[in-house]
N, C-alpha and C positions, 0 to 999 in steps of 0.2 A: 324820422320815422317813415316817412315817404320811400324812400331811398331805401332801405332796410327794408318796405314791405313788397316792395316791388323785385327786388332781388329774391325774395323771400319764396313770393310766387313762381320762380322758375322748377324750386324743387317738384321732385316726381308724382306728388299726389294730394289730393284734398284740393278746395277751392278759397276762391276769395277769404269767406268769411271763419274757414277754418285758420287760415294766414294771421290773419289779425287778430280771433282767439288766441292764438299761441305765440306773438308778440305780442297780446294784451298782457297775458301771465309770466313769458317770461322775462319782458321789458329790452330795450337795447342798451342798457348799460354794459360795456363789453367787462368792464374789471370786476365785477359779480359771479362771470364763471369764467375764472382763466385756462379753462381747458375744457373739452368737450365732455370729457366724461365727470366733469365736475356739473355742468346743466345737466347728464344722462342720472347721476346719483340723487340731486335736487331732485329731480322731475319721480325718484323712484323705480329708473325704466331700466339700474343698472341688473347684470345678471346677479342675483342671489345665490350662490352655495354655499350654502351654512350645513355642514356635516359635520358630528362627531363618531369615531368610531364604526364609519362605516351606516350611520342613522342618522334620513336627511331631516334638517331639522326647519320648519317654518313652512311647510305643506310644498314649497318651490316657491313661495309668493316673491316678489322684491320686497313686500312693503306697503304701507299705505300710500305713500304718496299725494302727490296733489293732484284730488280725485275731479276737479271738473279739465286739468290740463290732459289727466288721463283717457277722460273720455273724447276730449278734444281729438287725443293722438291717436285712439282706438278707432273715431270715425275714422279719421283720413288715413289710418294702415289695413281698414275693411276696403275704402274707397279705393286705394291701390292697388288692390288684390285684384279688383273688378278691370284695370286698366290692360294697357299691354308697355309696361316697361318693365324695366330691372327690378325695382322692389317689388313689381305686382308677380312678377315669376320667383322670386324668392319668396314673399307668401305663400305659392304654390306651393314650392319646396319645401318649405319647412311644417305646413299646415298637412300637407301629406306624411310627413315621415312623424312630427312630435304632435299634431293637435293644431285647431285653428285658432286657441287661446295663448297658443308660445309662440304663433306666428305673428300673430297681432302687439305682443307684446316687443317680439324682435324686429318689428316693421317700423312700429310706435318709437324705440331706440334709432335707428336708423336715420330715420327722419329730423329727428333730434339733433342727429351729429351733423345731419346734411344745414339743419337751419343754424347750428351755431357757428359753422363755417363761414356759411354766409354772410352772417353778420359778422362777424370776425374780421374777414379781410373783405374792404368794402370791393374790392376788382374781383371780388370769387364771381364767378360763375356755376352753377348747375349743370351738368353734362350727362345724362341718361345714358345708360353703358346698354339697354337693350334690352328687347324680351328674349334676344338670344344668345344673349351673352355667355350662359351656362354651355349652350350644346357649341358654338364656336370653338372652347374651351377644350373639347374633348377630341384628342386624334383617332382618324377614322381605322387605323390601327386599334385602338383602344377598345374603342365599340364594337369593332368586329370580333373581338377578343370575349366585349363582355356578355355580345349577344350567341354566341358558340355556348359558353359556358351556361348561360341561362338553359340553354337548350339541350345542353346535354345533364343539367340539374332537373330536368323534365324527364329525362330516360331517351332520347333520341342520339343518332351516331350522325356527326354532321361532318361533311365533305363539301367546301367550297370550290367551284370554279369560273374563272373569271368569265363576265359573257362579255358574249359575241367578240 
């Protein structure tokens, strides 16, 4: 357990005593979820799309799930957000564009898959890709493109030239 919460703690957000909350509940027995998204379905954090004909059915929830692991996940995917790495800029992200309740919910999944890797293979390691990992991502071609467009979506005629 030592070894498992130590490792555990490298992930990108929450503290101590959220660590050990969330290996109090979800145990380290590794042959219990032999795959990530079998802890993500347990835990209740997988995405639900229950549609028929076009009418979504179950408001978007996942589920009930296991309600004090959830709010376990829910502190430390708010806690993240507050941070400056990869998942707290992908809360941004997502909390901007769908709500800051799908973002916590897709932060809270994340996290998930980060701790049962971890336990998984005991040599994993934790590696924070970044709070800039997104805009790295984007060629400066790209952006030049999308900020022209923006601006002519404004009503302005735009002519670049390189300085100096």
């Amino acid at each position: 357990m030592l070894g498992a919460s130590s490792r555990a703690r490298e992930r990108a957000a929450g503290g101590d005593p959220c660590i050990n909350c969330d290996l109090t509940e979800i145990g380290i027995d590794r042959g219990r979820f032999p795959a990530a998204g079998h802890l993500v379905s347990w835990a209740k954090f997988a995405p639900g799309v229950k549609e028929s004909a076009g009418t979504k059915k179950g408001k978007n929830s996942t589920g009930h799930g296991h309600s004090y692991l959830a709010r376990v996940l829910g502190n430390a995917a708010v806690a993240a957000g507050r941070s400056d790495t990869f998942p707290a800029e992908r809360y941004r992200r997502i909390a901007r564009r769908r709500g800051k309740n799908k973002a916590v919910v897709a932060i809270g999944r994340s996290l998930l898959v980060i701790i049962w890797h971890l336990l998984a293979d005991p040599g994993a390691r934790h590696t924070d890709l970044g709070s800039d990992y997104y805009a790295t991502r984007i060629s400066p071609e790209r952006r030049k493109r999308g900020h022209i467009r923006q601006l002519e979506a404004l009503g302005y005629k735009v002519t670049l030239e390189p300085a100096a």
